[in-house]
VMD Tcl script that draws the C-alpha trace (Angstrom):
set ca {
  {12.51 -67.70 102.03}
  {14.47 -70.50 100.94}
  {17.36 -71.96 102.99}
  {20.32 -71.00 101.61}
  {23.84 -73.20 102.53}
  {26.21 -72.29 104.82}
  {29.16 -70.88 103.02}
  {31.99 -72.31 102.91}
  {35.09 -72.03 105.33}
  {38.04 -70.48 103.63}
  {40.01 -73.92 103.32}
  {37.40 -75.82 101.47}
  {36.96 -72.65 99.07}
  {40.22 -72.72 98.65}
  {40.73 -76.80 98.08}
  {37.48 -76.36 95.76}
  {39.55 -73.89 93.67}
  {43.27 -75.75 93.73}
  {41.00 -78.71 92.82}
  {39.10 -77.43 89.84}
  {42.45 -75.72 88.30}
  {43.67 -78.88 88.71}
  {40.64 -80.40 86.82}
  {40.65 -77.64 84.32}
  {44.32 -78.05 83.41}
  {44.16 -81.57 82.96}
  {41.32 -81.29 80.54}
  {43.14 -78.85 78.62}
  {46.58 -80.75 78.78}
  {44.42 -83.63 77.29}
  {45.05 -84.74 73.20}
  {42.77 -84.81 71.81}
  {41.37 -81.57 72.91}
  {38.09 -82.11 75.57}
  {36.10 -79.39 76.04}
  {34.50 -79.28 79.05}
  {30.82 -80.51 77.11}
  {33.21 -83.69 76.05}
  {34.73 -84.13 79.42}
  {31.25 -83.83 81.72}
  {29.26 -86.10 79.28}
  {32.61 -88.85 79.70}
  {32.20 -88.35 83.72}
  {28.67 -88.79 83.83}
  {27.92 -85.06 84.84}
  {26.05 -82.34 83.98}
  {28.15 -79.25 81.65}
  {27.19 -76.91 84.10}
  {28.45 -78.70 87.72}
  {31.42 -79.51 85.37}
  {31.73 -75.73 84.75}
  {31.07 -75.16 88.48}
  {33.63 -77.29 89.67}
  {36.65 -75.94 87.06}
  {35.83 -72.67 88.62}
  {36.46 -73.82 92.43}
  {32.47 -73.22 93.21}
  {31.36 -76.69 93.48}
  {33.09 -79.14 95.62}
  {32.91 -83.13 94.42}
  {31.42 -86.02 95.94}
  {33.79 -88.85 96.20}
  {31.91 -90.86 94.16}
  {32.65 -88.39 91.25}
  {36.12 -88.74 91.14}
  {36.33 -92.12 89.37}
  {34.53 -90.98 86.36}
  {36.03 -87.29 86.51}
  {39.60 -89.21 86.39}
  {38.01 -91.57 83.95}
  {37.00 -88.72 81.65}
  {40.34 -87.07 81.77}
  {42.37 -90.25 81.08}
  {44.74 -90.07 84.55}
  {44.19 -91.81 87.56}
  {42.28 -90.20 90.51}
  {45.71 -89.75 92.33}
  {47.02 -87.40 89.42}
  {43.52 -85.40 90.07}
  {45.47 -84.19 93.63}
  {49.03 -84.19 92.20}
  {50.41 -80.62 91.06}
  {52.80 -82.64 88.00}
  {53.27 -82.27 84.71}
  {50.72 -82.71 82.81}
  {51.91 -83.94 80.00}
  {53.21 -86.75 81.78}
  {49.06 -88.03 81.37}
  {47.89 -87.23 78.23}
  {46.18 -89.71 76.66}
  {48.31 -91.00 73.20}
}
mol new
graphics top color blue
foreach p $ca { graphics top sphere $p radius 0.5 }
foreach p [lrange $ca 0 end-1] q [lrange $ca 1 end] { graphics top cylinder $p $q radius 0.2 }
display resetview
C-alpha cells in the first residue's frame, strides 16, 4: 500500500482555495483571454497542477509564484491581494 499524504489542516485547505480563486480570477480578468492551457504553459507548469491549484487542491511552491504572476501579467503581491482586477489586466 502506497503512502498516502497527510491531509491537510483546515487553514491550508482553506488558503489553497482563497489562493486558487484568486489565481483563477485573475486569469479570467486577463485581455486577452488565457485559458488555463495558455496560462500553465506561460508559468512553466503542467495544465493539470494548473487545474489543481485553481480548484484550491494543490498548494504552490514558492518558487512557482514568479512565473504564475509572470503568466498572469500582475505582480506576485496582487496574487494575495483581494482588488480589482481590472486594475491588472494586461493592455
Amino acid at each position: 500500500m502506497k503512502d498516502r499524504p497527510a491531509p491537510a489542516d483546515d487553514s491550508t485547505a482553506q488558503f489553497n482555495a482563497q489562493f486558487g480563486a484568486r489565481v483563477k480570477r485573475l486569469r479570467e480578468a486577463h485581455v486577452p483571454y488565457l485559458s488555463q492551457e495558455a496560462a500553465a504553459h506561460r508559468a512553466g507548469v503542467a495544465v493539470s497542477t494548473w487545474s489543481r491549484v485553481e480548484r484550491g487542491l494543490q498548494s504552490v511552491h514558492p518558487q512557482r509564484l514568479p512565473g504564475i504572476a509572470r503568466s498572469l501579467g500582475v505582480g506576485i503581491a496582487n496574487l494575495f491581494e483581494e482588488g480589482d482586477e481590472d486594475e491588472w489586466r494586461d493592455s
